[in-house]
DRENDO-1510 file (C-alpha; in Angstrom, 1 decimal, always signed):
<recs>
REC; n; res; u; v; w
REC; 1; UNK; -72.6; +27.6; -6.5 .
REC; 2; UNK; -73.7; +23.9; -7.2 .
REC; 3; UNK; -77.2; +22.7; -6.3 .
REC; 4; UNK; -75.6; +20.0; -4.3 .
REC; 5; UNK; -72.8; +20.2; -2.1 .
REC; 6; UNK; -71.5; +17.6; +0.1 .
REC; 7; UNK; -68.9; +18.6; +2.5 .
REC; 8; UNK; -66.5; +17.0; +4.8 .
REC; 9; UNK; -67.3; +13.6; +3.9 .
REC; 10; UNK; -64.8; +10.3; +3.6 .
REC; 11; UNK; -64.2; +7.5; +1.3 .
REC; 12; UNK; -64.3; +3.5; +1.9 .
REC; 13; UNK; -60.5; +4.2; +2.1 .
REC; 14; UNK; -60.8; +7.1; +4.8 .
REC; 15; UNK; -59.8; +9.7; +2.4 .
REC; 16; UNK; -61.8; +13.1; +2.5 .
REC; 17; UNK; -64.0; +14.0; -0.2 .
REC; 18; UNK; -66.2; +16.3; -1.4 .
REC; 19; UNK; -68.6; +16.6; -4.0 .
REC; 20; UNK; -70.5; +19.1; -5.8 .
REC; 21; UNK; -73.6; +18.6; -8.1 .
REC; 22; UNK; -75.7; +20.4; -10.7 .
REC; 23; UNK; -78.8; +18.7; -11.8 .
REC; 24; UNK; -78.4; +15.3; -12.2 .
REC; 25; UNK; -74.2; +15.2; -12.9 .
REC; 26; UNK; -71.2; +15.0; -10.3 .
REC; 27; UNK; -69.7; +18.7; -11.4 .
REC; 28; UNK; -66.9; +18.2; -9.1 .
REC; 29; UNK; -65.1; +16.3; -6.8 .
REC; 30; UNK; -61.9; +16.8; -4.4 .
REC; 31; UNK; -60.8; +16.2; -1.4 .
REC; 32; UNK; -61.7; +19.9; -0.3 .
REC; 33; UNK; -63.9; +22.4; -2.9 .
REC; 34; UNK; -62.1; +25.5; -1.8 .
REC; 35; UNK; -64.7; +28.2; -1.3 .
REC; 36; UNK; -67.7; +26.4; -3.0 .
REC; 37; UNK; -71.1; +26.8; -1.6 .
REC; 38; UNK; -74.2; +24.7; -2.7 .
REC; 39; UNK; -78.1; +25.4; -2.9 .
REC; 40; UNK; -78.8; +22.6; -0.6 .
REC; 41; UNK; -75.2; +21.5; +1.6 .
REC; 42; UNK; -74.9; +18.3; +3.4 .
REC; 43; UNK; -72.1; +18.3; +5.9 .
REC; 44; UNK; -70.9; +14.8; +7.1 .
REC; 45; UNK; -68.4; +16.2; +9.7 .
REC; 46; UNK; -65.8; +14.0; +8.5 .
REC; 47; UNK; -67.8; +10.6; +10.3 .
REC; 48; UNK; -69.8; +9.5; +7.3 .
REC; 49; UNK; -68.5; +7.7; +4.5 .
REC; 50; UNK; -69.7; +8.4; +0.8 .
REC; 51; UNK; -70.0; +6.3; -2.5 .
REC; 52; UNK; -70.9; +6.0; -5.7 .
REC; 53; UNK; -74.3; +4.4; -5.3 .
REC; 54; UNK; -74.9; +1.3; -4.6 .
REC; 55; UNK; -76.1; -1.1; -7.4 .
REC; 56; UNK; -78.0; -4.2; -6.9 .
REC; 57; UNK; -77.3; -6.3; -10.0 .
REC; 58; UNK; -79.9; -8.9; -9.2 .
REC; 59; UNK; -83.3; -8.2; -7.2 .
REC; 60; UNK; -86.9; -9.4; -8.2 .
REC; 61; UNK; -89.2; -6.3; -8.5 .
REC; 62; UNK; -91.8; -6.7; -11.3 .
REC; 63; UNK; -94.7; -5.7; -8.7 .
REC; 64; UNK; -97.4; -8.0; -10.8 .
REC; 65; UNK; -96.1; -11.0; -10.8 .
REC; 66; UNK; -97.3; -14.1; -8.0 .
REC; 67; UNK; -93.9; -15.7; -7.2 .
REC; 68; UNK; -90.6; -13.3; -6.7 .
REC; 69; UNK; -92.0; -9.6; -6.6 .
REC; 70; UNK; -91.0; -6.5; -5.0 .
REC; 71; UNK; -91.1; -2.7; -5.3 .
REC; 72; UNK; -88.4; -1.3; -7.1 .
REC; 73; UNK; -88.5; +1.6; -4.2 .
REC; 74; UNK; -88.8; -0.7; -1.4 .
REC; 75; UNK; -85.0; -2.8; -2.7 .
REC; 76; UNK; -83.4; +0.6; -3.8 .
REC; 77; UNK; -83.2; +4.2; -2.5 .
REC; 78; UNK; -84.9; +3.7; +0.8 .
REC; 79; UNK; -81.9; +1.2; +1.3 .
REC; 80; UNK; -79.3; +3.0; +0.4 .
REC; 81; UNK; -79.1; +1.3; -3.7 .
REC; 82; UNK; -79.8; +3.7; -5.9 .
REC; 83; UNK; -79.7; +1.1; -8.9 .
REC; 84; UNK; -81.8; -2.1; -9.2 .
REC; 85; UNK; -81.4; -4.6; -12.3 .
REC; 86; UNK; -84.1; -7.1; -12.0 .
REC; 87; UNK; -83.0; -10.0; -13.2 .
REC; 88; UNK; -85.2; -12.2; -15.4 .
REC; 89; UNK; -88.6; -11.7; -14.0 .
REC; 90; UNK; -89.9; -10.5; -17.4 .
REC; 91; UNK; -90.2; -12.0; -21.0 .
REC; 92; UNK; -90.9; -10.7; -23.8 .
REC; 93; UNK; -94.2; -10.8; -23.3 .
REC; 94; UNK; -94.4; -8.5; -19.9 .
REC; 95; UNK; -91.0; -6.5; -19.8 .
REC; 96; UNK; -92.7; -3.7; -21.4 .
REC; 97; UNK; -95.7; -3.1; -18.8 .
REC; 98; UNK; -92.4; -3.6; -16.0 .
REC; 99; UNK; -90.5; -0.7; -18.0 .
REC; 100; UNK; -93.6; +1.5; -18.2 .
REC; 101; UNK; -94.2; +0.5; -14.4 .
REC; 102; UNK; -90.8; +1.7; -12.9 .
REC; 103; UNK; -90.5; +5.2; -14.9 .
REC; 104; UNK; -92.1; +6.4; -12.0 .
REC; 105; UNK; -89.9; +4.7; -9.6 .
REC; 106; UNK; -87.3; +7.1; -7.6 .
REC; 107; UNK; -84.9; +4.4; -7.4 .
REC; 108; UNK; -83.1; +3.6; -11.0 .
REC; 109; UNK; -84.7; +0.4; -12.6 .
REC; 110; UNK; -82.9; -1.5; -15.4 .
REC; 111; UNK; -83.7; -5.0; -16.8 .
REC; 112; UNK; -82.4; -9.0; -17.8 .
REC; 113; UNK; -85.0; -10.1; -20.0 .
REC; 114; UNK; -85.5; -13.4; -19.1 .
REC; 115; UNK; -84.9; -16.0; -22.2 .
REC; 116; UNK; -88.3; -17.5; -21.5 .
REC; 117; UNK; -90.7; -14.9; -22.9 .
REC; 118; UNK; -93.3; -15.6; -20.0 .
REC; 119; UNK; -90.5; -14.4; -17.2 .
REC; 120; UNK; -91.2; -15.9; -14.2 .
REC; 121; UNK; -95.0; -16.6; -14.2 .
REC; 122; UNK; -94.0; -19.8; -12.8 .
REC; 123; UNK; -91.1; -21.4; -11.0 .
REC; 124; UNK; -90.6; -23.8; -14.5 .
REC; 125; UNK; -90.6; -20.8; -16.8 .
REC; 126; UNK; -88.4; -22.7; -19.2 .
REC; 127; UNK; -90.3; -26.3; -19.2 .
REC; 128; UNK; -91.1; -25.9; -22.0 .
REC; 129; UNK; -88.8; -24.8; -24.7 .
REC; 130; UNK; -91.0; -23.4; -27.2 .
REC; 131; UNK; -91.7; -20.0; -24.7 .
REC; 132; UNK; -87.7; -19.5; -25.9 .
REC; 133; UNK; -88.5; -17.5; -28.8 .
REC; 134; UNK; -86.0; -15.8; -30.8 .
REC; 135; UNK; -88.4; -12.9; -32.4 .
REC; 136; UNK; -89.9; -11.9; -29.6 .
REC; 137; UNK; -86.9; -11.6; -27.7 .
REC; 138; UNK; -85.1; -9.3; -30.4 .
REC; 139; UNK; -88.3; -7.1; -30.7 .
REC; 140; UNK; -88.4; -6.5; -27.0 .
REC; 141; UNK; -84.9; -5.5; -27.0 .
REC; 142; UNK; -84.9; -3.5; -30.0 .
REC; 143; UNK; -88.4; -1.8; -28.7 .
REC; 144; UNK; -86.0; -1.0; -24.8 .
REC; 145; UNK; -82.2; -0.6; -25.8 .
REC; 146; UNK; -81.5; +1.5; -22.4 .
REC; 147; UNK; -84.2; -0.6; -20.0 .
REC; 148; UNK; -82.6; -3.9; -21.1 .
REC; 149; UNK; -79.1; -4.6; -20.3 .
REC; 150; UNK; -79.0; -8.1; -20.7 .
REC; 151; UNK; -80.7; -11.7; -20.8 .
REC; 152; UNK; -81.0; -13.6; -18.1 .
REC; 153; UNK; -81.5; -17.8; -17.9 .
REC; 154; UNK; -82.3; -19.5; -14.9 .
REC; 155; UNK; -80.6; -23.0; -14.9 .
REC; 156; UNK; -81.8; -25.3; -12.2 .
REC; 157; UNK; -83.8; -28.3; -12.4 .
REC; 158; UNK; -87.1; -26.7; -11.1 .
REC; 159; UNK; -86.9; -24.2; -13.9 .
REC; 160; UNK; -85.6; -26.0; -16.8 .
REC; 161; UNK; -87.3; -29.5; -16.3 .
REC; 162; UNK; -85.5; -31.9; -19.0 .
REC; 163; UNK; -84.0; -28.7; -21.2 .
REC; 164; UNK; -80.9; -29.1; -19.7 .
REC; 165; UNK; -78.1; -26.1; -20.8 .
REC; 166; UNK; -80.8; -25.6; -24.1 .
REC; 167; UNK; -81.9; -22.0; -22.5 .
REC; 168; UNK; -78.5; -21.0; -21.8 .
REC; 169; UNK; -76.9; -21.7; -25.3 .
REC; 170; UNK; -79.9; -20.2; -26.7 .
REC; 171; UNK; -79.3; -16.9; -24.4 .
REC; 172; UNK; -75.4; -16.9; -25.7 .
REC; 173; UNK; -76.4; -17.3; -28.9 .
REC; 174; UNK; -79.1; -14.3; -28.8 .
REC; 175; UNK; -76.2; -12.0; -27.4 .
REC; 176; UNK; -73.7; -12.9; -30.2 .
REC; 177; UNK; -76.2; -11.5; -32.1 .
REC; 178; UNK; -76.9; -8.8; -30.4 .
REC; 179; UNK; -73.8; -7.2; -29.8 .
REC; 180; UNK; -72.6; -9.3; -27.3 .
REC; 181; UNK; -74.9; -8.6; -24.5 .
REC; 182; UNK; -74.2; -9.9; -21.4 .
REC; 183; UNK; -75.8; -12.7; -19.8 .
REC; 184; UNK; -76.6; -13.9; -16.3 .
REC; 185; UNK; -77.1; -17.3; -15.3 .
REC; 186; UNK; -79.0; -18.5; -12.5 .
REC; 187; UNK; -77.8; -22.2; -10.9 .
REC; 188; UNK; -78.7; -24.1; -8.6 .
REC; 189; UNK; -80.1; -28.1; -8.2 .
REC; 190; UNK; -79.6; -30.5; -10.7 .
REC; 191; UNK; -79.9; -31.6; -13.4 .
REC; 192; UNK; -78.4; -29.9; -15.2 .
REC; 193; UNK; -74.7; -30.0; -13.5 .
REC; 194; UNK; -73.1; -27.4; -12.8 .
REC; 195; UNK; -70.0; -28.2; -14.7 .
REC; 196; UNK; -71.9; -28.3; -17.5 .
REC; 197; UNK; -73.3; -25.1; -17.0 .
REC; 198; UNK; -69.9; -23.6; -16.6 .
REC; 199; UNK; -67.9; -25.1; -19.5 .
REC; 200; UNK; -70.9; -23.3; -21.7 .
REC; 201; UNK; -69.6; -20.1; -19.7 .
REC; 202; UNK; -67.5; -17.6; -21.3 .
REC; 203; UNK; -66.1; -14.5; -20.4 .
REC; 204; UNK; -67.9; -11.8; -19.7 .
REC; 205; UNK; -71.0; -14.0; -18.7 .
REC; 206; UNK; -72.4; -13.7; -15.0 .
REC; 207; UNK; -72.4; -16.4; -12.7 .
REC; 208; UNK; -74.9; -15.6; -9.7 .
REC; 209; UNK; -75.3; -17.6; -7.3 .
REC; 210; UNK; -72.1; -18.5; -6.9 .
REC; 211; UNK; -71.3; -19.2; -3.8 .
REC; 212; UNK; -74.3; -21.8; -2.8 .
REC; 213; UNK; -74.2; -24.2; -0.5 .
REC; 214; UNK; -76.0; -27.1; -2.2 .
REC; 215; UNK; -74.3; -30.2; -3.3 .
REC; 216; UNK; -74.4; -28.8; -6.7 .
REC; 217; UNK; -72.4; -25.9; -6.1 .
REC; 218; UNK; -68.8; -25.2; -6.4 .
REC; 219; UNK; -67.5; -27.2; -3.3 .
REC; 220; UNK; -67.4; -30.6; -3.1 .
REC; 221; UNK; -68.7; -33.1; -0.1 .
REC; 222; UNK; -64.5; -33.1; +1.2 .
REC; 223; UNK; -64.8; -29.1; +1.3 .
REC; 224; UNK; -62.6; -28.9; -2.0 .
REC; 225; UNK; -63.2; -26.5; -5.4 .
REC; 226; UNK; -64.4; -28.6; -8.1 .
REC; 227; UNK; -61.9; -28.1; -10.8 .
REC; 228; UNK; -63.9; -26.9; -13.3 .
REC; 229; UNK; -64.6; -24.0; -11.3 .
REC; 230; UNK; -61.3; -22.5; -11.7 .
REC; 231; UNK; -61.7; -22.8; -15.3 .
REC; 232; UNK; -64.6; -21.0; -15.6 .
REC; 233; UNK; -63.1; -18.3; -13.3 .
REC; 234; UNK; -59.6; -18.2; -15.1 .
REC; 235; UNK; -61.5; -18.2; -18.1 .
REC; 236; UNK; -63.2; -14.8; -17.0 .
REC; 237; UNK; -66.4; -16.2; -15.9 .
REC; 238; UNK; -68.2; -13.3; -13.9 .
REC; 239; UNK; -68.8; -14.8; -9.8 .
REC; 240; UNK; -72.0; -12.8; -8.8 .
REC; 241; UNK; -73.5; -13.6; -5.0 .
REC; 242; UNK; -77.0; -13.3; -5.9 .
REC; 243; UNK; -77.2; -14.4; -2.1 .
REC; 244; UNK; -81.2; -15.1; -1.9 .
REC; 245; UNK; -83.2; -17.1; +0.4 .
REC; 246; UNK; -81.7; -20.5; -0.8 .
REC; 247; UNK; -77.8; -19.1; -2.7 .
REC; 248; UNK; -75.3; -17.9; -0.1 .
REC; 249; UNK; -73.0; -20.4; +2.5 .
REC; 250; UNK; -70.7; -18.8; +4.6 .
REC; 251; UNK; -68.4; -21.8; +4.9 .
REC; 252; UNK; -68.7; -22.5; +0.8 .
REC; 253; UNK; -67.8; -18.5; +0.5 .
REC; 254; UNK; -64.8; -18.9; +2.8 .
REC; 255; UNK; -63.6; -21.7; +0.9 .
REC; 256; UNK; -63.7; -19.7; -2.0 .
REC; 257; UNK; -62.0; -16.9; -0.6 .
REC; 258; UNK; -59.0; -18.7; +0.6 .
REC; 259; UNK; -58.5; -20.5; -3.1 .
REC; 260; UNK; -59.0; -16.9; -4.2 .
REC; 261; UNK; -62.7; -17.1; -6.5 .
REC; 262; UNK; -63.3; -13.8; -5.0 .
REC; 263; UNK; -66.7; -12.3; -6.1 .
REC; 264; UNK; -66.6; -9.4; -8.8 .
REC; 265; UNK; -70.0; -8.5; -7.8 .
REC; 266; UNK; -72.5; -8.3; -4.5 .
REC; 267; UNK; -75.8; -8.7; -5.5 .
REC; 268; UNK; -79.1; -9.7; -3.2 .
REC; 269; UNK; -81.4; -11.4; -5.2 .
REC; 270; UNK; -84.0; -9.9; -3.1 .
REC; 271; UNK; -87.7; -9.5; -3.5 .
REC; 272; UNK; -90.7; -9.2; -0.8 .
REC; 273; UNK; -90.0; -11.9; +1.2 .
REC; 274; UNK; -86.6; -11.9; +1.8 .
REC; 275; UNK; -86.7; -8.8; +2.5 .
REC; 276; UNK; -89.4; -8.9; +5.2 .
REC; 277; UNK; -88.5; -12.0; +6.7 .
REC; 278; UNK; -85.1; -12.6; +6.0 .
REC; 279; UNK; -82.0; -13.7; +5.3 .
REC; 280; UNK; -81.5; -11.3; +3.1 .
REC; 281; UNK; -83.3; -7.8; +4.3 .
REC; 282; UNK; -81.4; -5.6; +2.6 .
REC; 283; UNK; -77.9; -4.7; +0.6 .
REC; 284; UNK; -76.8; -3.5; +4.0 .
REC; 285; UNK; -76.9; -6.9; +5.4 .
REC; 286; UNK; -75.8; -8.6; +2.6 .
REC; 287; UNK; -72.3; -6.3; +2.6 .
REC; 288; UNK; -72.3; -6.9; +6.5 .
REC; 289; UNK; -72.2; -10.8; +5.7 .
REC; 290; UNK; -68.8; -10.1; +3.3 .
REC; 291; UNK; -66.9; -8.1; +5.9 .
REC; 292; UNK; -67.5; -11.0; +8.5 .
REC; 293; UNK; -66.0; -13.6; +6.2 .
REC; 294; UNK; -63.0; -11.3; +5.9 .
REC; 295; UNK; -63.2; -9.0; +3.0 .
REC; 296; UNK; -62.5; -5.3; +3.6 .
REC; 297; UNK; -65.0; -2.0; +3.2 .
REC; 298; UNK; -63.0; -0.8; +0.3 .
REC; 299; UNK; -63.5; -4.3; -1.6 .
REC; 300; UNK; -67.4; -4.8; -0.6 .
REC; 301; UNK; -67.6; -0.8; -2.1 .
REC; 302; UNK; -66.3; -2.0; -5.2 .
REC; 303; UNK; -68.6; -4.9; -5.5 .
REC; 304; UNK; -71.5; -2.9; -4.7 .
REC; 305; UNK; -70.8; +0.3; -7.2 .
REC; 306; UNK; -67.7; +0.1; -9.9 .
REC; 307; UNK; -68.1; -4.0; -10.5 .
REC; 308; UNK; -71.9; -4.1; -11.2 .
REC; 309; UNK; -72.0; -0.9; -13.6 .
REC; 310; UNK; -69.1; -3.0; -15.3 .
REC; 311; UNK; -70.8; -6.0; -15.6 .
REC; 312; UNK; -73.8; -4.8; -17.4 .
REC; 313; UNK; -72.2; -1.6; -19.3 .
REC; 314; UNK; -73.7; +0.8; -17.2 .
REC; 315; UNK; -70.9; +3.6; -18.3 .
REC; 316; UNK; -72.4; +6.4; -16.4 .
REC; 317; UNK; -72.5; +4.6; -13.3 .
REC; 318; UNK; -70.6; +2.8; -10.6 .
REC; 319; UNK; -68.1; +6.0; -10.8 .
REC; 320; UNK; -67.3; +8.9; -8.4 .
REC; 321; UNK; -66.7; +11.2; -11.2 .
REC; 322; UNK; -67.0; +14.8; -13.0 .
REC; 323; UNK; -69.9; +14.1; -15.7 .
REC; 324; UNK; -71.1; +10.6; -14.0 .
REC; 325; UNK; -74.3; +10.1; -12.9 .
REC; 326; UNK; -75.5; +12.3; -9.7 .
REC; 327; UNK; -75.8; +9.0; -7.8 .
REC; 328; UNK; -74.4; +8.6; -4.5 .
REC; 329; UNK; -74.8; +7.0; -1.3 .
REC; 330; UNK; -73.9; +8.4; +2.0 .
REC; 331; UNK; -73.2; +5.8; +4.9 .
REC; 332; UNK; -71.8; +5.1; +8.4 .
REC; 333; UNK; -70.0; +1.9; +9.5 .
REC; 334; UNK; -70.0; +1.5; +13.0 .
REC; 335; UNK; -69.3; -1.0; +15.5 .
REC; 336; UNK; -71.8; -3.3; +17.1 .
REC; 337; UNK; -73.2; -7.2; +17.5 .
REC; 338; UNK; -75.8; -8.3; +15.2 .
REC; 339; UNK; -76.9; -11.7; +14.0 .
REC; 340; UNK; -75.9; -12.8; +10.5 .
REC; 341; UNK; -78.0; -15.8; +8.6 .
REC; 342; UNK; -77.0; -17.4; +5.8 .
REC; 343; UNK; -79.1; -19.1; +2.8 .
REC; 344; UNK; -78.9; -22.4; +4.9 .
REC; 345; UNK; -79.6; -21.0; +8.8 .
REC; 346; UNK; -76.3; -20.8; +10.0 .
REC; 347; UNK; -76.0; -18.1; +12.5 .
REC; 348; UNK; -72.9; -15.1; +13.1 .
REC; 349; UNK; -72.5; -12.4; +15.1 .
REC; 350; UNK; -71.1; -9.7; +12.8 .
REC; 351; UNK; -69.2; -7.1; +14.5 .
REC; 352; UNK; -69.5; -4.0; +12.0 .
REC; 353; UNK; -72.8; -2.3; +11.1 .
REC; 354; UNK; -73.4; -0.7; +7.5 .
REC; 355; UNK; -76.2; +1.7; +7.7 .
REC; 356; UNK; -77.1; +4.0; +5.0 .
REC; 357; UNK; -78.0; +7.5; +5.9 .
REC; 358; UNK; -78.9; +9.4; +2.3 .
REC; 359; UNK; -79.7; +8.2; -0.9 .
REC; 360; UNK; -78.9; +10.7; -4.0 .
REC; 361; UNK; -80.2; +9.2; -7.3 .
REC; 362; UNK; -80.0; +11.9; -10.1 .
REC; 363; UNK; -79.5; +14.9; -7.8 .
REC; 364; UNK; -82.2; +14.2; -5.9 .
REC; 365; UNK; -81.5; +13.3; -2.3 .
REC; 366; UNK; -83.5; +11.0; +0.0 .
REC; 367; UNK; -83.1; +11.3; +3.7 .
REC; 368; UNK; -83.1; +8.0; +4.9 .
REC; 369; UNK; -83.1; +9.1; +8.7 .
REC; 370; UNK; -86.3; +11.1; +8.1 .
REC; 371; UNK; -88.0; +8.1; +6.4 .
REC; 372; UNK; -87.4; +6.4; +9.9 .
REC; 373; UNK; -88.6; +8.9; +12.2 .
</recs>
């Protein structure tokens, strides 16, 4: 008998599945379990689809902080995500309060330490370039190795003042050293140029972001892909959506699409506000806007489970699998009208509705349709 057992349920691809559980491990998984029974059974009558969980590899959820805060709980398991990785709100300085802070989340919390060690006390965070300090950086990650998956640099004008790329190549530098851990770069006005961002880009590093629709983004005023953007992206630069209140374009992530710059990952870059008043509400929402400019359920899945857990060497997630982490989401997708807004107010009427319906992080499932009564 497992502790978990959910029954007659279907994949992104419309195959049946189901799943048993003990503690917080997948125990088994098949199209049918043949005679099993669970403590506690959950049977989707073949409608409702089932996942890996979903993993938001950029959301803003250091609860202390003035600017971009959130609840960890409030972005993941009451949405459906039962993994969050804030990305770069913390330093040095603070990520050890934000790791004490979310072992009493539900939802799974992970961390980029952000390259400047004050995080994101303010929108300039990396003014001034003597808050990039090497020491402190190592210490923190030596003091978290499994909170802290990565360093994160934001490179816009705003942030970096008259540093240019200097955070960035410091970040690349600081994961050589540290075994290669990945890093994520946020872009956005310039200076510095996006092409120079890029070209200092290598593989394995994380581009969120993306698929903006400022003049410093990938498509130029004629609608074309700036060359060096294939570069980075042949070159195995990581395209993230981080889609934001101010980073996602429907018409720029068209264009992309058809010269195929494909997203690996689907990621919100959500915190308090843009979650309360828009564009971004949710992960929901923010998959809802892929499958209106044309990609499919099963793709949008893997961006939202399998690519994430890749791009930060989450091993344990991201997988539907025996001995994987007991994280799951359960979700229907039904037909329907509902407005779509982009980073830049531009209005669709999406025709297929996501909506989570159970939440399993580590066992342990969440009702979501009771939270809503």
């Amino acid at each position: 008998m497992f502790d978990v057992l959910i029954k007659n349920g279907k994949t992104e691809r419309e195959q049946p599945i189901e799943i048993g559980i003990n503690g917080s491990q997948i125990a088994a998984l098949a199209p049918k379990l043949e005679g099993a029974s669970g403590k506690q059974e959950i049977d989707l009558h073949h409608e409702a689809y089932v996942s890996a969980g979903w993993i938001d590899d950029h959301a803003h959820c250091y609860e202390k902080l003035t600017l971009y805060y959130d609840d960890p709980d409030e972005d993941g398991y009451k949405t459906g995500v039962t993994t969050v990785i804030d990305a770069g709100s913390t330093g040095a300085d603070n990520i050890r309060d934000f790791y004490n802070i979310t072992r009493d989340k539900k939802t799974n919390v992970y961390a980029l330490i952000n390259i400047g060690r004050n995080g994101i006390l303010a929108q300039d965070e990396l003014g001034d370039i003597s808050k990039v300090n090497k020491e402190a950086l190592f210490d923190a990650v030596h003091d978290l190795p499994d909170f802290i998956v990565g360093i994160k640099a934001r490179e816009s004008h705003s942030v970096v003042i008259d540093n240019g790329i200097k955070p960035l190549l410091a970040a690349k530098s600081y994961a050589a050293l540290l075994g290669n851990l990945p890093v994520m770069v946020h872009v956005g006005a310039n200076p510095p140029e996006l092409k120079d961002i890029m070209q200092a880009m290598g593989k394995g590093d994380v581009l969120t972001h993306a698929y903006n629709g400022k003049p410093n983004g990938m498509v130029d005023e004629n609608g074309e892909i700036k060359e060096f953007v294939y570069d980075a992206y042949d070159r195995g630069v990581i395209f993230d959506v981080g889609h934001g209140t101010d980073s996602f374009n429907f018409r720029t992530m068209r264009i992309a699409r058809d010269h195929g710059l494909d997203p690996k990952s689907l990621s919100t870059d959500i915190y308090h506000r843009n979650r309360e008043n828009g564009p971004v509400y949710d992960m929901a929402t923010t998959m809802e806007k892929m499958l209106q400019v044309g990609y499919t359920l099963p793709e949008v899945i893997r961006m939202v489970t399998f690519a994430p857990a890749d791009n930060f060497h989450l091993l344990n997630k991201g997988r539907l699998r025996p001995g994987k982490d007991a994280d799951i989401t359960i979700y229907n997708v039904t037909d329907g009208e509902k407005t779509l807004t982009d980073s830049n107010g531009n209005t669709e009427t999406g025709h297929q509705l996501i909506t989570p319906i159970r939440t399993i992080v580590g066992g342990t499932v969440y009702d979501l349709e009771e939270q809503h009564v």
